[in-house]
Backbone and ligand atoms as CSV (ligand in chain L), in Angstrom:
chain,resi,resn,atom,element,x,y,z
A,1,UNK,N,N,-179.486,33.241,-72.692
A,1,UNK,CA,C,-179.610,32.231,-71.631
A,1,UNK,C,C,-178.590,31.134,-71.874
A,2,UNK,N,N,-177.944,30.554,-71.007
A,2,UNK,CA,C,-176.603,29.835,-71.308
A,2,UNK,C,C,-176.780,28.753,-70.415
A,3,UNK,N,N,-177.775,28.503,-69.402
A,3,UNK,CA,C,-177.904,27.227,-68.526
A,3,UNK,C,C,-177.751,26.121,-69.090
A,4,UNK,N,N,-177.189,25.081,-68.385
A,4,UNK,CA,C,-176.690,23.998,-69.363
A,4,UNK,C,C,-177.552,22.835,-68.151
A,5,UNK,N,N,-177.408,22.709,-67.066
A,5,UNK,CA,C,-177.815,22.026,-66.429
A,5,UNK,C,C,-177.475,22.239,-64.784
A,6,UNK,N,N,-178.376,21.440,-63.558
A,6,UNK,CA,C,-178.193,21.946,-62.066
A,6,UNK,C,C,-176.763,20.952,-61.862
A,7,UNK,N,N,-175.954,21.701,-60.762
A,7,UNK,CA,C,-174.891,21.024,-60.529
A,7,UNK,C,C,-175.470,19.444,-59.841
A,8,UNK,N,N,-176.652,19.190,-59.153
A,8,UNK,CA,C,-176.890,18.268,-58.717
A,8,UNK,C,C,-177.310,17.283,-59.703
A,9,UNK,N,N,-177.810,17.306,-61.014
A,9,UNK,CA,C,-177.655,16.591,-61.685
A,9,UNK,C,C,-176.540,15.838,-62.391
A,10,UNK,N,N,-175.286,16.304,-61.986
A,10,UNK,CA,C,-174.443,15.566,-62.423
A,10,UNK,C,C,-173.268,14.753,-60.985
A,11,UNK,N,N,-173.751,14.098,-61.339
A,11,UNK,CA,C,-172.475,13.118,-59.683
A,11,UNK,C,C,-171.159,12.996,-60.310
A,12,UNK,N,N,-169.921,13.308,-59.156
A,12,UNK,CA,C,-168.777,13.157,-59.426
A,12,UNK,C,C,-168.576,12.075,-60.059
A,13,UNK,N,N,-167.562,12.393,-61.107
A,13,UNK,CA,C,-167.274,10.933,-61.885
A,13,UNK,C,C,-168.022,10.776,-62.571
A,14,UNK,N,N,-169.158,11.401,-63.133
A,14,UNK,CA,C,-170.109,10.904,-63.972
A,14,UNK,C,C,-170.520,11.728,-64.957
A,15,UNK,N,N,-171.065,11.428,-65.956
A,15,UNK,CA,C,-171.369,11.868,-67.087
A,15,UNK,C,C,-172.670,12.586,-67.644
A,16,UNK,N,N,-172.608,13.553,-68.565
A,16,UNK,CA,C,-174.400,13.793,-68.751
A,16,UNK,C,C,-174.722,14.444,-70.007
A,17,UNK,N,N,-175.444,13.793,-71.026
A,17,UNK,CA,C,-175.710,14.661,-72.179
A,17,UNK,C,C,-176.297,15.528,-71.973
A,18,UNK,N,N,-176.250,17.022,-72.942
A,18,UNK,CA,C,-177.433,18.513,-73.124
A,18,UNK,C,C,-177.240,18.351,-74.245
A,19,UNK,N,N,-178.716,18.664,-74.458
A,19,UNK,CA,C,-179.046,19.679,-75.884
A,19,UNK,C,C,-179.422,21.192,-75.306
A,20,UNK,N,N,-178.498,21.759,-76.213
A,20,UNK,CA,C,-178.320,23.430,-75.988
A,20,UNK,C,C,-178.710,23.546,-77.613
A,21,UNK,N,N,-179.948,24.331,-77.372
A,21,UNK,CA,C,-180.109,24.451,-78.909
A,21,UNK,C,C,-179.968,23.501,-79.783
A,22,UNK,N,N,-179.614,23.289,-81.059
A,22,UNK,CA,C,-179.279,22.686,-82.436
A,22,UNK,C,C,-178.257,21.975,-81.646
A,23,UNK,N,N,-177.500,22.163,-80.635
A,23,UNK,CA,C,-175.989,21.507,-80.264
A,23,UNK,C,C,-176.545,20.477,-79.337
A,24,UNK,N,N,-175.472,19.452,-79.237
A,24,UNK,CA,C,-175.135,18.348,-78.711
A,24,UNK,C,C,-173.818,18.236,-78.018
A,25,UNK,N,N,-174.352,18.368,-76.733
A,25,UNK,CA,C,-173.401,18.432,-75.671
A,25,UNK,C,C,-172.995,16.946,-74.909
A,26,UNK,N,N,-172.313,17.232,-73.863
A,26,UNK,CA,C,-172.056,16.648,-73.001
A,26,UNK,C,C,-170.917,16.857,-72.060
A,27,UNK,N,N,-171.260,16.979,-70.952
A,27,UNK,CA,C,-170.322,17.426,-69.775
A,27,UNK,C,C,-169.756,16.090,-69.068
A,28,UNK,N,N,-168.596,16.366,-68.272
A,28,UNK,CA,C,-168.228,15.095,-67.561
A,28,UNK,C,C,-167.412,15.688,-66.017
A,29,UNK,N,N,-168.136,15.257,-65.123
A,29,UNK,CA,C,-168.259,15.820,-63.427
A,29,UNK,C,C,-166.889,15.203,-63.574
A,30,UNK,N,N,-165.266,15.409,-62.723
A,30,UNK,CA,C,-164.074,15.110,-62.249
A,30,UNK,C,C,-163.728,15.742,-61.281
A,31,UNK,N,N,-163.191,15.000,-60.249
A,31,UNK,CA,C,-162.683,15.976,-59.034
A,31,UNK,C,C,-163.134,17.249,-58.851
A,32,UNK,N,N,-164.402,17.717,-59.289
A,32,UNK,CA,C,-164.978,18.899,-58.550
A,32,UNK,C,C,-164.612,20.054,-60.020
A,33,UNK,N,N,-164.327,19.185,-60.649
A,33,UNK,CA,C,-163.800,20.269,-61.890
A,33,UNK,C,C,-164.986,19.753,-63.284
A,34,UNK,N,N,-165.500,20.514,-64.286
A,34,UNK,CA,C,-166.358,19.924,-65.112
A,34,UNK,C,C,-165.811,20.347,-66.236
A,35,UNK,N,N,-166.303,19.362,-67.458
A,35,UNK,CA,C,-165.468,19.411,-68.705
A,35,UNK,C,C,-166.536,18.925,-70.086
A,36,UNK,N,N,-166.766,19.863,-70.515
A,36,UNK,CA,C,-167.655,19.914,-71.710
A,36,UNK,C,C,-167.266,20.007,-72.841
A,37,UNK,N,N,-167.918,19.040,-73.699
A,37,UNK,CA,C,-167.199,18.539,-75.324
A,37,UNK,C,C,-168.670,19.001,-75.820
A,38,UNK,N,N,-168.589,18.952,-77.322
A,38,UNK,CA,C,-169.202,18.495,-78.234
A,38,UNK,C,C,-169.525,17.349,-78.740
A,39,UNK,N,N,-170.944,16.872,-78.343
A,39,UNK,CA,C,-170.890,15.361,-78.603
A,39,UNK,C,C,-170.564,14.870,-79.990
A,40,UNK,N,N,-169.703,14.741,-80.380
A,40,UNK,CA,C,-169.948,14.486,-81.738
A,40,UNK,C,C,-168.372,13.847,-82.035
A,41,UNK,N,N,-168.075,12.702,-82.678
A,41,UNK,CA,C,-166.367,11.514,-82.439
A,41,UNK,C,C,-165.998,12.401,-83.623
A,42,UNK,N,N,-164.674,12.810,-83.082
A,42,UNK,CA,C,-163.799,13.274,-84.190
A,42,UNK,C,C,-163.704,12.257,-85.639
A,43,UNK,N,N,-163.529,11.129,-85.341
A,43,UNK,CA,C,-163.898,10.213,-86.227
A,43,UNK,C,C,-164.945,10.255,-87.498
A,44,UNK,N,N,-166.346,9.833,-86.877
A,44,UNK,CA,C,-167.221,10.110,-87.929
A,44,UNK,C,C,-167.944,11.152,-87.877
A,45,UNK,N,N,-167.991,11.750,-87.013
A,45,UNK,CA,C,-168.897,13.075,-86.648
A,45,UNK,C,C,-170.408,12.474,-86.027
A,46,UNK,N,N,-170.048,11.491,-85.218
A,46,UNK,CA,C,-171.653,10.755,-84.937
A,46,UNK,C,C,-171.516,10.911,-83.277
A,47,UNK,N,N,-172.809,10.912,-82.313
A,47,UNK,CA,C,-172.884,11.109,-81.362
A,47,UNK,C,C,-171.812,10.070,-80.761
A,48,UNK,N,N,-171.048,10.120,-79.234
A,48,UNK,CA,C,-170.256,9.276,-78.619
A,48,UNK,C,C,-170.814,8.264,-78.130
A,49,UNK,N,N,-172.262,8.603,-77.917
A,49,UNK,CA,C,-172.843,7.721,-76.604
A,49,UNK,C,C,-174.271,6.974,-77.456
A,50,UNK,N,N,-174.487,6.164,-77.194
A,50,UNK,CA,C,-175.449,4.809,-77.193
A,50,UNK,C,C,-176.743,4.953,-76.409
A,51,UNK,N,N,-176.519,4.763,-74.954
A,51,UNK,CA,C,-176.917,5.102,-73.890
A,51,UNK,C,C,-177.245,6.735,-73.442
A,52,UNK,N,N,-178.339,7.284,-73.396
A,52,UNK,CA,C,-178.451,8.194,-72.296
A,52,UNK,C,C,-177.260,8.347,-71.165
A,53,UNK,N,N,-176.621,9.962,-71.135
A,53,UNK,CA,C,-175.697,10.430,-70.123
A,53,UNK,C,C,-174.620,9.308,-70.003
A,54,UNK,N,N,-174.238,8.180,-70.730
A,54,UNK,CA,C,-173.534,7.195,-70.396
A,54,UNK,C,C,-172.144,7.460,-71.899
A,55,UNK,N,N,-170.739,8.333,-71.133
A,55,UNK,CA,C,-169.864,8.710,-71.978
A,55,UNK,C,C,-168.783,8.812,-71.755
A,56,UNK,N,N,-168.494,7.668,-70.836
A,56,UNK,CA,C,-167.262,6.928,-69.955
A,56,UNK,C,C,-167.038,5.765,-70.248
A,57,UNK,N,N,-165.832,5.143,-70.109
A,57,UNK,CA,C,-165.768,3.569,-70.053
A,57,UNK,C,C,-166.375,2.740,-68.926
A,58,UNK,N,N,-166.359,1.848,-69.061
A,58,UNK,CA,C,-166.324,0.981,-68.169
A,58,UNK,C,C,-165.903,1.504,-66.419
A,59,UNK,N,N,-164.342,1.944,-66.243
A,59,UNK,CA,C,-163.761,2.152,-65.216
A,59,UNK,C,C,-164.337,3.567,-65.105
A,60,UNK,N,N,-164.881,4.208,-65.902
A,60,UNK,CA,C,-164.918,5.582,-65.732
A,60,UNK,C,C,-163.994,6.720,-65.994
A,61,UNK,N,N,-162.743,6.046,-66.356
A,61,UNK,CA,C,-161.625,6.650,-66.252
A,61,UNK,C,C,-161.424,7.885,-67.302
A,62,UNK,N,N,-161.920,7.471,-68.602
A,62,UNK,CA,C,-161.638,7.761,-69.927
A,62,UNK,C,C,-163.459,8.040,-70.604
A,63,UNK,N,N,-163.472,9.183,-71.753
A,63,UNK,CA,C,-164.242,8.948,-72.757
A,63,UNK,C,C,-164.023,7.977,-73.452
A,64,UNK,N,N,-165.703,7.192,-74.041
A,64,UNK,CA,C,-165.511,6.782,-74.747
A,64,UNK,C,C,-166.243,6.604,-76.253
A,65,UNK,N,N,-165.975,6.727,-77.435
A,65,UNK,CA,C,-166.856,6.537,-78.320
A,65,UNK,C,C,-167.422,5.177,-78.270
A,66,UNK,N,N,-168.973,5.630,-78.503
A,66,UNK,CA,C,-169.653,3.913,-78.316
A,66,UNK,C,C,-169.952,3.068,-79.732
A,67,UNK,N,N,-169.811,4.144,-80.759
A,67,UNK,CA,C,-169.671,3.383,-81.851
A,67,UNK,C,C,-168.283,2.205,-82.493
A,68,UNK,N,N,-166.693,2.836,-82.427
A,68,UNK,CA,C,-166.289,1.999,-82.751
A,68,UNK,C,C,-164.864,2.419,-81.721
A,69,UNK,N,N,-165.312,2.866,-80.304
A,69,UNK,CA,C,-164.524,2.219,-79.094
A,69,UNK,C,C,-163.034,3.433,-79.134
A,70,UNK,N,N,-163.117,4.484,-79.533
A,70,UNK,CA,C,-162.233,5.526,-79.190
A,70,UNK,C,C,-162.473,6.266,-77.719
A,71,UNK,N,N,-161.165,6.401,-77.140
A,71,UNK,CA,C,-161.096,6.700,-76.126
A,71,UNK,C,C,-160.400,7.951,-75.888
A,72,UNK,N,N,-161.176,8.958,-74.839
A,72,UNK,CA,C,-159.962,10.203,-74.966
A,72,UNK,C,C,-160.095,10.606,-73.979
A,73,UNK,N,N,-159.305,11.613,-73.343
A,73,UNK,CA,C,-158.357,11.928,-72.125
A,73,UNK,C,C,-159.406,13.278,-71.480
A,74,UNK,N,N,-160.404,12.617,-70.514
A,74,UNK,CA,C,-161.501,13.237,-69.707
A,74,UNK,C,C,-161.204,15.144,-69.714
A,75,UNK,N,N,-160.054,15.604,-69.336
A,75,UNK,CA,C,-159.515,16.596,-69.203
A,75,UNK,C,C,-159.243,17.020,-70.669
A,76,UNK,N,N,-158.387,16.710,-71.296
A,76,UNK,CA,C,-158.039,17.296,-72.602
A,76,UNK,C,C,-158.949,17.069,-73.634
A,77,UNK,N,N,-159.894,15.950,-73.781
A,77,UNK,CA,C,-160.358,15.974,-74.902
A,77,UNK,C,C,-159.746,15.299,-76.220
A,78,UNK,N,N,-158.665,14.991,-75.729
A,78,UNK,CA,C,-157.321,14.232,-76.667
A,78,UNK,C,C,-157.633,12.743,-77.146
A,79,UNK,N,N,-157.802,11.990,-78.157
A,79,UNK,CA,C,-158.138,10.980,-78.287
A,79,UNK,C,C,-156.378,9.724,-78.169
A,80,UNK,N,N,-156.741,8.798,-77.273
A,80,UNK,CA,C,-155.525,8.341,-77.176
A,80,UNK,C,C,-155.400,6.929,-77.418
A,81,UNK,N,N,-156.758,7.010,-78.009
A,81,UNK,CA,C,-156.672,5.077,-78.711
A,81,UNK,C,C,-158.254,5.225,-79.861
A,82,UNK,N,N,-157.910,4.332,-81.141
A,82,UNK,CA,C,-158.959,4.377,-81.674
A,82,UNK,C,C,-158.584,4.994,-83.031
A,83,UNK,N,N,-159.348,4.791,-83.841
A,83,UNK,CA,C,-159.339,5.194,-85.334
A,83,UNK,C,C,-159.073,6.901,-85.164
A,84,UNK,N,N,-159.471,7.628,-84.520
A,84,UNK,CA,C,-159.335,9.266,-84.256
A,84,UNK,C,C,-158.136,9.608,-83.447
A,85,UNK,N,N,-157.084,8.575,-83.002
A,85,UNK,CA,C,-155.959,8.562,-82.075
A,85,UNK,C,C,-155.466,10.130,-82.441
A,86,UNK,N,N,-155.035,10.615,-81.638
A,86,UNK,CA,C,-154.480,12.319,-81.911
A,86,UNK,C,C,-155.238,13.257,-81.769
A,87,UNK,N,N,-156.314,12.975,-82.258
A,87,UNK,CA,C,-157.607,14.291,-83.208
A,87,UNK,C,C,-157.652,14.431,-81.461
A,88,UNK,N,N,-158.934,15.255,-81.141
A,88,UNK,CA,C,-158.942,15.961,-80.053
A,88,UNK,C,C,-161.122,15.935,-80.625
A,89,UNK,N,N,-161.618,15.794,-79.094
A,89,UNK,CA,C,-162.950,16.469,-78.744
A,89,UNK,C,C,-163.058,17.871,-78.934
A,90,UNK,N,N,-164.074,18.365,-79.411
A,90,UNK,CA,C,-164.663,19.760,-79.432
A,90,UNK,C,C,-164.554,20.736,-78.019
A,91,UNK,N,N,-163.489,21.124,-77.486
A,91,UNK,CA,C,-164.163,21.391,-75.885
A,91,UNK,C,C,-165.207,23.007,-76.095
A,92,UNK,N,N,-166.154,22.944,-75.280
A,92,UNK,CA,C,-167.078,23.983,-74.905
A,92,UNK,C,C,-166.676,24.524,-73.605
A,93,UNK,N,N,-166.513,25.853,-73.796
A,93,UNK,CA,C,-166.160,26.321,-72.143
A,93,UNK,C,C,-167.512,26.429,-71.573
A,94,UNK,N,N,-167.152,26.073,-70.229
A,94,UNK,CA,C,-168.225,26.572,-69.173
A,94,UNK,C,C,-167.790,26.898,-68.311
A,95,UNK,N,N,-168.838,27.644,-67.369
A,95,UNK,CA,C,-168.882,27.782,-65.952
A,95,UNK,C,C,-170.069,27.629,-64.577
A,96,UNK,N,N,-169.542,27.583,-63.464
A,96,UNK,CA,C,-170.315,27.393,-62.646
A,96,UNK,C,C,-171.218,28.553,-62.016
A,97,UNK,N,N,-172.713,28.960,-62.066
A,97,UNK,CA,C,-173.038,30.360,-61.249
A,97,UNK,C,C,-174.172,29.600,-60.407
A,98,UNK,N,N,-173.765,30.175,-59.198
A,98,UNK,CA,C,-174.410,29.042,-57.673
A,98,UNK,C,C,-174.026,27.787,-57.798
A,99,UNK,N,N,-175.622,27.516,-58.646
A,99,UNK,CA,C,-175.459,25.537,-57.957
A,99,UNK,C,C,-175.910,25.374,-59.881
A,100,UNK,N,N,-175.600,25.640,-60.625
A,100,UNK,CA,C,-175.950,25.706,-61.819
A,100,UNK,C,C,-174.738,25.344,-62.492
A,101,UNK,N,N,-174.502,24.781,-63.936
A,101,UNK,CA,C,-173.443,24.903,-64.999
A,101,UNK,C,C,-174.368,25.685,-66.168
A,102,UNK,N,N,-172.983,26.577,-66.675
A,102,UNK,CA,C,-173.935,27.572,-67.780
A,102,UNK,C,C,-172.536,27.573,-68.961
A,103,UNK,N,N,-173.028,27.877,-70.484
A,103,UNK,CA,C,-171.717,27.920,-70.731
A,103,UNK,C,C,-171.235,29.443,-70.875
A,104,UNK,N,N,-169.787,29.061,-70.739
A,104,UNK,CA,C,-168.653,30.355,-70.314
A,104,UNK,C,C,-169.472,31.676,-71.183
A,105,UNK,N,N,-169.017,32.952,-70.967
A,105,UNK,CA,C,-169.354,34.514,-71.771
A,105,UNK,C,C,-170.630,34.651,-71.792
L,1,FES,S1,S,-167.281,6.999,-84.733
L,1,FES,FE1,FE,-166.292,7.244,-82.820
L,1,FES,S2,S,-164.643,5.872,-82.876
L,1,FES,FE2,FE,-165.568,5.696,-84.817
């Protein structure tokens, strides 16, 4: 079973933690396209988020770690400011079946 969550639970632009098993997820809704990390900051290995489903900045623009403010590139996963500058997010493939996100294979 690979369901991760309903597509209506996540609004464009917006963010949403899963627990899949032992793992710690989190997906992030963009232009109709979705993008799933491993919650966990290249940095210390500690969750990104503070807040429930909240794993954006401010503008929304960017991830962000909420512990000590690393930021990385929604699409790549690339960290581009912050003590982890370079390192890269865990990405998890997924996909979409109906109105569902499941992950990829
Ligand atoms: S633990 Fe994420 S930036 Fe330090």
């Amino acid at each position: 079973m690979s369901f991760l969550c309903k597509l209506s639970e996540l609004a464009d632009n917006g963010s949403k933690g899963i627990q899949y098993g032992d793992d710690s997820l989190f997906v992030v809704a963009r232009n109709g396209q979705y993008y799933a990390y491993r919650n966990s900051c290249p940095h210390l290995g500690v969750e990104l988020n503070w807040l429930e489903d909240q794993f954006l900045d401010r503008d929304d623009a960017l991830i962000q770690c909420a512990t000590h403010g690393a930021l990385f590139i929604i699409e790549s996963g690339e960290c581009i400011a912050g003590p982890c500058l370079g390192a890269s997010l865990q990405a998890v493939e997924v996909c979409i079946k109906g109105n569902e996100l499941h992950l990829a294979g």
